[in-house]
C-alpha positions in Angstrom: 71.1 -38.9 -72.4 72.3 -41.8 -74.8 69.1 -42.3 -76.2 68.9 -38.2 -76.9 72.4 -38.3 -78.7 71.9 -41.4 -80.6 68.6 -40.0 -81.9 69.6 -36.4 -82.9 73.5 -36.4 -82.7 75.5 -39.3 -83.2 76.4 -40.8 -85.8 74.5 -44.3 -87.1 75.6 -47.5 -85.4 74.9 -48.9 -88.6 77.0 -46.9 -90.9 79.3 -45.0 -89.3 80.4 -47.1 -86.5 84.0 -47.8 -85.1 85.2 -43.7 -86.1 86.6 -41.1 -83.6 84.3 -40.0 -80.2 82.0 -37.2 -80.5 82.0 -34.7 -77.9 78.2 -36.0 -77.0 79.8 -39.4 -76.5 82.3 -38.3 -74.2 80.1 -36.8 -72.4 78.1 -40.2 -71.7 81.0 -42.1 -71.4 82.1 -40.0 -68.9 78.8 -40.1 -67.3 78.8 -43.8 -67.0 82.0 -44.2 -65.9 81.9 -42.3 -62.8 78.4 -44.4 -62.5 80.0 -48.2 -62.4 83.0 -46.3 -61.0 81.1 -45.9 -57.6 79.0 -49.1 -58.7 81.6 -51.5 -58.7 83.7 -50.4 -55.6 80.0 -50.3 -53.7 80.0 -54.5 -54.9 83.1 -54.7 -53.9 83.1 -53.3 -50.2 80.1 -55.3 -49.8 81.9 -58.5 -50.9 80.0 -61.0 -49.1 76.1 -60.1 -50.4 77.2 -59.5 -54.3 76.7 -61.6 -57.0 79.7 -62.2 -58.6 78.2 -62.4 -61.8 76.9 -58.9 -61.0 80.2 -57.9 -60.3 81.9 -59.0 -63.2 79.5 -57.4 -65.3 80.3 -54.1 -63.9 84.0 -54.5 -64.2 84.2 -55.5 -67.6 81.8 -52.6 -68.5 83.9 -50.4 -66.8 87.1 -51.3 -69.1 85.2 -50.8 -71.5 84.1 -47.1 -71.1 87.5 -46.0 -69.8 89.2 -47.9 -73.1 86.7 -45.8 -75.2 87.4 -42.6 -73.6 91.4 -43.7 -74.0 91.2 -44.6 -77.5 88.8 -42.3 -78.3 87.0 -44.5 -80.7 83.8 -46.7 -80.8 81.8 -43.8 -78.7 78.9 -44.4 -81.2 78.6 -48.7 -80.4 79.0 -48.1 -76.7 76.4 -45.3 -76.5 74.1 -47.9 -78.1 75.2 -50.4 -75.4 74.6 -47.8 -72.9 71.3 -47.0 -73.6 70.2 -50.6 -74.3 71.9 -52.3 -71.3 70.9 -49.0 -68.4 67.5 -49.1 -69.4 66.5 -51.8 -67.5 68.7 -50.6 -65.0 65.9 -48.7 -62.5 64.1 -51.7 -62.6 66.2 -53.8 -61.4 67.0 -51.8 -58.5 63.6 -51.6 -57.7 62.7 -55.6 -58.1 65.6 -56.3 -55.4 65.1 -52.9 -52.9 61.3 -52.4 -52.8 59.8 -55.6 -51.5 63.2 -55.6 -49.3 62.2 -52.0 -47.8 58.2 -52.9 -47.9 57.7 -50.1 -49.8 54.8 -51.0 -52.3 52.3 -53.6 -52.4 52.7 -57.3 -53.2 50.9 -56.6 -57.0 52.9 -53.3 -57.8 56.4 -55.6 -57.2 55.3 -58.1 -59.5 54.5 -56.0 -61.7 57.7 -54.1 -61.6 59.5 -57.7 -61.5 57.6 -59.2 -65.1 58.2 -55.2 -66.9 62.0 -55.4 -65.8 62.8 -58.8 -66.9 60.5 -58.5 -70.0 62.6 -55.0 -70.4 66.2 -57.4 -70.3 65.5 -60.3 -72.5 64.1 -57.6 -74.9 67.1 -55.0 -74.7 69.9 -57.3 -73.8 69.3 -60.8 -74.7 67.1 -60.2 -78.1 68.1 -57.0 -79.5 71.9 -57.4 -78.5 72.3 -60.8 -80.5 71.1 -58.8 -83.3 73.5 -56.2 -82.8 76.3 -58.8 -82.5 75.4 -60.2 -85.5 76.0 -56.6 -87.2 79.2 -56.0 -84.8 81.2 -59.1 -85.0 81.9 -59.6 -88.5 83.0 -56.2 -88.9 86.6 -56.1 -89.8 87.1 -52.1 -89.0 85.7 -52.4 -85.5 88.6 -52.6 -83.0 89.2 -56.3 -81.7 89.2 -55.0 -78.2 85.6 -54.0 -78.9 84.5 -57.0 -80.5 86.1 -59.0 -77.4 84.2 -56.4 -74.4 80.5 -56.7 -76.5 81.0 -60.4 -76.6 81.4 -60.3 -73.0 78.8 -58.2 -72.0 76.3 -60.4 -74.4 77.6 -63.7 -72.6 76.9 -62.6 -69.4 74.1 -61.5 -70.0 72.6 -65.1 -70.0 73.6 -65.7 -65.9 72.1 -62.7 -65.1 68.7 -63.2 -66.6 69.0 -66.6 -64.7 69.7 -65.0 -61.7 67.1 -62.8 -62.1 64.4 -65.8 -62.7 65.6 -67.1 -59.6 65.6 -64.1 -57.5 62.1 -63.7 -58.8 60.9 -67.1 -57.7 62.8 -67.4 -54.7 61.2 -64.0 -53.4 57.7 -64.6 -54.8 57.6 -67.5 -53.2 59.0 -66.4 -49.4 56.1 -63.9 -49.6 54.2 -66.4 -50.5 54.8 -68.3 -47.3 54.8 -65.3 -45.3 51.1 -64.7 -46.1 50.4 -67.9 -45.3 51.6 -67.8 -41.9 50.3 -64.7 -41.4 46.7 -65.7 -42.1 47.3 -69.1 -40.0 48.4 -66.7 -37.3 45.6 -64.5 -37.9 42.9 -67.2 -38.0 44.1 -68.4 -34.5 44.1 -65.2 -33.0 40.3 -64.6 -34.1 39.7 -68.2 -32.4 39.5 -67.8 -28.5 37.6 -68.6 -25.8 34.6 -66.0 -24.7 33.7 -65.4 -21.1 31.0 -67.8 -20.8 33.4 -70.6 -21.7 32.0 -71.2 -25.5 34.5 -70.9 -28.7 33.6 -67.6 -30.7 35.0 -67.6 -33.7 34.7 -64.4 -35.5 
């Protein structure tokens, strides 16, 4: 939906940033905010598994839509942040859930895993110091603004390392999971036949 507006209906980040909410922007601000509304009070009822770093994320994003929507300014930069940031989003559901819920094989993961994370540093972590670049300077954009983008660019670095590192740490239990498997399987192939000699199959 961000993507849609920005391409045929918003104004240019790079001109006409910083002026008064379209009606197309409210309507994706609004979107999103019910989104990390439910989000963030799902991290925070499940306190104990969340990454805080996760959940900080969410609640600084979530001041930022609902001062957007209050203000009712900088709709055109936040869409932009929208559509950057939640594209990566359905991967990164998928790299934690799938190989929790068994759902696809080891290869499809990985291959979900390496398209996500290319998908983040790409979006968030190359294109958005490009953006800030543009964004900072600017002397009309409203400080608040300038202070919530920052934010959301900082943490941004965390998350990619706690991404590599759920990566690695889940590549690598599977790893050792197919390993015992195959021990175990190897074993079980290895008995004793009826006339007392070891077949091995």
């Amino acid at each position: 939906m961000s993507f849609i507006f920005i391409r045929y209906y918003n104004p240019s980040f790079f001109t006409d940033r910083s002026g008064p909410n379209t009606v197309h922007e409210n309507i994706t601000v609004c979107a999103c905010l019910g989104y990390y509304t439910f989000d963030t009070l799902y991290y925070i009822w499940h306190w104990a598994k969340t990454s805080k770093v996760m959940l900080l994320h969410h609640v600084v994003t979530w001041y930022g839509l609902a001062t957007c929507l209050y203000l009712q300014v900088s709709g055109t930069e936040i869409s932009i942040i929208i559509c950057g940031t939640e594209m990566t989003t359905p991967f990164l559901i998928a790299q934690r859930f799938l190989p929790k819920e068994g759902k696809m094989r080891r290869t499809v993961c990985f291959s979900i895993y390496v398209i996500g994370t290319a998908l983040f540093v790409a979006c968030r972590l190359i294109v958005g110091t490009y953006l800030m670049n543009v964004y900072l300077p600017d002397q009309k954009a409203p400080v608040i603004f300038r202070l919530l983008g920052f934010s959301l660019y900082v943490l941004g670095f965390p998350f990619f390392v706690s991404i590599v590192r759920f990566g690695v740490k889940n590549f690598r239990s599977e790893e050792r999971e197919r390993r015992d498997v195959n021990k175990k399987h190897v074993a079980n192939n290895n008995h004793i036949s009826n006339n007392g000699f070891v077949k091995i199959d």
